[in-house]
C-alpha positions in Angstrom: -6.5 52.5 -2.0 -9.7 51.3 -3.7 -7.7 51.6 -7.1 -5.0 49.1 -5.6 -7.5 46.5 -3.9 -9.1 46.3 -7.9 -5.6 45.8 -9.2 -5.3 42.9 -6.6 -9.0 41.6 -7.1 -7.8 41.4 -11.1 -4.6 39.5 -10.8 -7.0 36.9 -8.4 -9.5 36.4 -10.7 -6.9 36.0 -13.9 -4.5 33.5 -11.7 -5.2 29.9 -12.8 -7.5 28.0 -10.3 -5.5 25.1 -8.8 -7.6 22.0 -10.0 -8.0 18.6 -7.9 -5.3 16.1 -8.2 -6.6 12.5 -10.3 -5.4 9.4 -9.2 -6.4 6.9 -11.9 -5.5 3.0 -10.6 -4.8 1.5 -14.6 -2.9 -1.9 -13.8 -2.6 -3.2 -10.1 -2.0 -7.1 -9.5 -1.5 -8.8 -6.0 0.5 -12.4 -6.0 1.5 -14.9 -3.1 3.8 -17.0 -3.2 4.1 -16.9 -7.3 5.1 -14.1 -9.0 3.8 -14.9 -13.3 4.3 -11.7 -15.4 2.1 -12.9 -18.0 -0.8 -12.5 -16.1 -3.3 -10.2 -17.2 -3.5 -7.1 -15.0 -7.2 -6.0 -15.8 -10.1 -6.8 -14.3 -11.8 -4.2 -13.0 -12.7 -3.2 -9.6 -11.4 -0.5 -6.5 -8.4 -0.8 -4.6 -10.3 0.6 -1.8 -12.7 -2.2 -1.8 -10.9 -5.2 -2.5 -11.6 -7.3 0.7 -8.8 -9.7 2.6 -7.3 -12.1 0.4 -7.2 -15.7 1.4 -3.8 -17.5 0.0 -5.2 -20.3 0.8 -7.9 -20.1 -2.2 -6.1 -18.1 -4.5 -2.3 -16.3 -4.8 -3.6 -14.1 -7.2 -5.4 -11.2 -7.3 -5.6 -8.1 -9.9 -8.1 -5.2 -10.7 -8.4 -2.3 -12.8 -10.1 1.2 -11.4 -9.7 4.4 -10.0 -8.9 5.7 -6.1 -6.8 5.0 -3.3 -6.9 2.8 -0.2 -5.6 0.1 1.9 -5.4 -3.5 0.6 -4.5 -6.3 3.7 -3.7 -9.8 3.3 -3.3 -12.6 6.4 -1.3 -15.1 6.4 -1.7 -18.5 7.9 1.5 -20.3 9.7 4.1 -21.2 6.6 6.3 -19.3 4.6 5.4 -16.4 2.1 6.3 -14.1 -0.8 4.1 -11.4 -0.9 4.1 -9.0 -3.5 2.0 -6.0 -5.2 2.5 -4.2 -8.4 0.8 -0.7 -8.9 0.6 1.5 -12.3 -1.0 4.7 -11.2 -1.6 7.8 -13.5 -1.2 11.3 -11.5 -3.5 13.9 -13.6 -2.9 12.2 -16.6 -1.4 9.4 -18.9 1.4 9.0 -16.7 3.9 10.0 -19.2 6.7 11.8 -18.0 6.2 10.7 -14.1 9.4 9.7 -11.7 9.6 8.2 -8.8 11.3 8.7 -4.9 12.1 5.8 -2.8 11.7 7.6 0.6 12.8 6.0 4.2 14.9 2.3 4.5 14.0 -0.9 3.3 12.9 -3.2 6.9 13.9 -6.8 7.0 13.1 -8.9 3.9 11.1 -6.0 2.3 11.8 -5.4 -1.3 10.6 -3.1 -4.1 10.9 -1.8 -7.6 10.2 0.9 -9.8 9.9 1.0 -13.4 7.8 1.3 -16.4 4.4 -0.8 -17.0 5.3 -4.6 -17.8 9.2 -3.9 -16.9 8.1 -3.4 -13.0 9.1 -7.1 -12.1 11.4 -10.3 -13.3 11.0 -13.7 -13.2 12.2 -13.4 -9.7 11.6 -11.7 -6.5 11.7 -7.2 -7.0 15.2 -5.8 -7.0 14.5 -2.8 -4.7 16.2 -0.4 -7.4 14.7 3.1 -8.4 14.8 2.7 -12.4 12.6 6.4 -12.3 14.2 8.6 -10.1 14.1 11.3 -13.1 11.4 13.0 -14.7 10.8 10.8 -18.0 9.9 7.4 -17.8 6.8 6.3 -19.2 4.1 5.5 -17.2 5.5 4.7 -13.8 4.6 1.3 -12.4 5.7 0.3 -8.4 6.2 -2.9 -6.9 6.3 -3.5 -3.2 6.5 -6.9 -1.0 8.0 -9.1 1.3 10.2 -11.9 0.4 10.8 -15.3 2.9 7.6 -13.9 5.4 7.9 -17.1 8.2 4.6 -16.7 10.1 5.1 -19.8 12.7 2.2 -21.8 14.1 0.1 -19.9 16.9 0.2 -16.8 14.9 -0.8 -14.7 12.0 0.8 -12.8 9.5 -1.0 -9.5 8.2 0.7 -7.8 4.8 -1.1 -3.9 4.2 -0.4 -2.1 1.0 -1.4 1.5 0.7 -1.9 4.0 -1.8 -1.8 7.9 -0.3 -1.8 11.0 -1.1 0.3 11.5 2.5 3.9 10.2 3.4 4.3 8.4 6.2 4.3 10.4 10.0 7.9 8.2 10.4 11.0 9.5 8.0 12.5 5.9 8.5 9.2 3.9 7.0 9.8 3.0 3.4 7.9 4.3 0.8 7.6 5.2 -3.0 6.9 8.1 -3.7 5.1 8.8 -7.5 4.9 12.4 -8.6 3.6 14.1 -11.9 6.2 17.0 -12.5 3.6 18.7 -14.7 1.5 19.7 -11.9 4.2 18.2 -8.6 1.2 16.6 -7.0 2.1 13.0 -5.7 0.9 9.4 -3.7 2.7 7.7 -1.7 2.9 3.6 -1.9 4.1 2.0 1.3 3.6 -2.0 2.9 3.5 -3.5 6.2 4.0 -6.6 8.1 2.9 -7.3 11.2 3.5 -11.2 12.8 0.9 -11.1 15.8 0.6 -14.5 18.5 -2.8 -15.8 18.4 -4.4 -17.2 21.6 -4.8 -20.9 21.8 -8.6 -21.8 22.8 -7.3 -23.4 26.3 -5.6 -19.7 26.8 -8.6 -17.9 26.3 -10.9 -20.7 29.0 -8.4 -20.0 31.3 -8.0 -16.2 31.2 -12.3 -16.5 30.9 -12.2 -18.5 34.2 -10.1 -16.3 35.9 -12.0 -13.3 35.4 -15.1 -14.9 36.4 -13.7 -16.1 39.5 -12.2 -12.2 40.2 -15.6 -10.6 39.5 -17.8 -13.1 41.7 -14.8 -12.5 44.1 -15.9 -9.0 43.9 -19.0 -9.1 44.1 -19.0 -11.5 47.3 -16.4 -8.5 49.2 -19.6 -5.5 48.3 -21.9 -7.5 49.9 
């Protein structure tokens, strides 16, 4: 028994220890309402620190870094092309990566995948999978919304995320990036999210009437 249990402890200690998957963000650029591809991509930064984007002072963000995270942009009333392009390298130089476009597509969102500087056209993404084998060169994703109509009254919100978890809902679209070398993965997904905003007469009056049920209240204890 003691022989067998040092066999066992042997075979442990000569397995190879699983290391920590590297997410390494090398290109990543953000655009609304344009879409130039001879932009420079490199700027430097975190995509888990970049703050909300205001369209209104600038359609065009990029950065260069390392991590993941969660990027959101809102949207004033008017209409919108929102798009953002990610070149992630999975424990590596990204050479050999593929891709896997998971869930559906909702309403006016697009995507592509392809290599670095090939991601995007002079146009809006054409929501085709150009790395669903193991292969291509240095994966990049692209992920957006085209024709986003926020109308007066309300806000538009546009998230991008970069995970190392699929979404909890099989239908919500995603891209999926793994490194067949060692099969660990992230998972790139967007969302938009058209919410009503309160006029300030709404909010006096809901204000009013609360006031008016709590002194009501307070009158009927005493």
């Amino acid at each position: 028994m003691r022989f067998r249990l040092l066999l066992v402890l042997a075979a442990l200690s000569l397995a190879p220890m699983a290391s920590a998957a590297t997410y390494s963000l090398n290109d990543w650029c953000f655009y609304v309402n344009s879409l130039d591809i001879n932009q420079s991509c490199n700027s430097g930064g975190d995509l888990a620190n970049v703050p909300s984007a205001d369209p209104g002072t600038t359609d065009l963000l990029h950065l260069q870094g390392d991590g993941l995270g969660t990027l959101t942009v809102t949207l004033a009333p008017g209409n919108y092309n929102v798009f953002a392009i990610f070149n992630y390298n999975i424990d590596g130089n990204g050479s050999g990566e593929y891709a896997t476009a998971l869930g559906n597509l909702a309403v006016g969102q697009v995507y592509s995948v392809n290599t670095e500087g090939s991601v995007t056209t002079t146009g809006p993404l054409d929501s085709t999978n150009h790395c669903a084998s193991p292969g291509c060169a240095d994966v990049a994703v692209g992920l957006g919304y085209t024709n986003v109509d926020v109308p007066i009254g309300s806000v538009g919100t546009v998230t991008f995320t970069a995970s190392t978890t699929a979404p909890t809902d099989p239908n919500t679209f995603s891209v999926q990036q793994t490194n067949p070398n060692t099969t660990n993965s992230l998972n790139l997904t967007s969302a938009l999210q058209i919410s009503a905003v309160p006029e300030p007469g709404a909010m006096g009056l809901m204000g009013g009437g609360l006031g008016a049920m709590l002194l009501l209240l307070r009158r009927r204890k005493a």
